[in-house]
C-alpha positions in Angstrom: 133.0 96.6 114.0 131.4 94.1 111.9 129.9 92.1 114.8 128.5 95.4 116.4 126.8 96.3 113.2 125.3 93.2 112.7 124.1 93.1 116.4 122.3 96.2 116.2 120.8 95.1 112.8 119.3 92.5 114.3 118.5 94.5 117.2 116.3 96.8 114.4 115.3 93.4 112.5 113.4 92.5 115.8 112.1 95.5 116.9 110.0 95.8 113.3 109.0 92.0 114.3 107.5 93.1 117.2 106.1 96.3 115.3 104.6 93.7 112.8 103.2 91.4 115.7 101.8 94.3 117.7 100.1 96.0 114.7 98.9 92.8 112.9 97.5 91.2 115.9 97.3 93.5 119.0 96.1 96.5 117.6 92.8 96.3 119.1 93.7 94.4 122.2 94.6 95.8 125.8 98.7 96.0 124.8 98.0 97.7 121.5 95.5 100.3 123.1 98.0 100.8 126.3 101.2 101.2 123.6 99.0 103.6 121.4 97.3 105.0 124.1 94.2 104.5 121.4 90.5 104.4 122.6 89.0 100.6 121.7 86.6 103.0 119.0 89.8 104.4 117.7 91.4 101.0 117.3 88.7 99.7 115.8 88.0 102.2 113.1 91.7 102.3 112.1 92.8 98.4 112.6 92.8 97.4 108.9 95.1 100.9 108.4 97.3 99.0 111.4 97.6 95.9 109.5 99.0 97.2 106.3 101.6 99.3 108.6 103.0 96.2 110.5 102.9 94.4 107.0 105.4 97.1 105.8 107.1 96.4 109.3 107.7 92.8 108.3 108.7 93.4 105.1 111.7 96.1 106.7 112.5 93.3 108.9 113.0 90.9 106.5 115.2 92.5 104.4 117.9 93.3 107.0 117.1 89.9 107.5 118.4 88.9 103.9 121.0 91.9 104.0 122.7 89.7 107.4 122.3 86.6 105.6 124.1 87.4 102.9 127.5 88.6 105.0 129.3 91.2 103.3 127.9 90.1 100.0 124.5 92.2 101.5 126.0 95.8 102.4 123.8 97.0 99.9 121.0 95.2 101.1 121.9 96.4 104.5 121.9 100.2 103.8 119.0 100.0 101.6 117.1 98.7 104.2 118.0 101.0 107.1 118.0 103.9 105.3 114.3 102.8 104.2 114.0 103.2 107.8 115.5 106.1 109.0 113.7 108.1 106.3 110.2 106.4 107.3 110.7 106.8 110.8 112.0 110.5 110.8 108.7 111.3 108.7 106.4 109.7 111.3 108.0 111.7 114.1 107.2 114.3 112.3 103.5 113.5 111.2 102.7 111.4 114.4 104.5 110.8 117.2 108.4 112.6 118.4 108.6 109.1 120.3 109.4 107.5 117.0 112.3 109.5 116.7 114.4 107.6 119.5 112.4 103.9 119.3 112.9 103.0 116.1 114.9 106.3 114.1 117.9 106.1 116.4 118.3 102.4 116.7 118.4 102.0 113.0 120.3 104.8 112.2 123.6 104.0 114.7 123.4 100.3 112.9 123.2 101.7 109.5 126.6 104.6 111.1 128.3 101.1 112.0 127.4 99.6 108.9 129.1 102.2 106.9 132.4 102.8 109.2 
């Protein structure tokens, strides 16, 4: 069970990477405006907002990051952390977008049900 959960940690740990990366950097760019379906005026007006949300992305990743590295020593860690997520996740399915629910709500909530089985 241990290897699952840790699988789909990391499966979460990545996906906020790329949440980071797209936010951070691609915002503004062709991918961004395609995954946000954003116009380049929207973008624009909104980027540094963008920014500081895939900078909270990185920080998410990194601490499931420090929860894995720590073995069974970061349970804690581990919970914390997806929980964090599952509670940000559900509120921005609520306040912007039902997609969110099943990208990055579901993942991190069946790691954080294996994590505590």
């Amino acid at each position: 069970m241990t290897i699952i959960a840790n699988t789909l940690i990391g499966f979460v740990a990545l996906l906020h990477i790329y949440f980071l990366i797209l936010e951070m950097f691609y915002w503004d760019k062709p991918l961004g405006l395609r995954t946000f379906g954003m116009s380049q005026e929207s973008a624009n007006a909104s980027k540094s907002l963008a920014m500081n949300q895939g900078l909270y992305n990185g920080f998410l990743a990194a601490g499931l990051v420090w929860g894995l590295s720590l073995g069974s020593a970061g349970m804690a860690i581990k919970i914390f952390f997806l929980g964090c997520i599952v509670v940000a996740e559900i509120f921005g399915a609520i306040t912007a977008n039902r997609k969110i629910l099943f990208v990055q709500a579901l993942p991190a909530a069946l790691a954080l049900a294996m994590v505590v089985i």
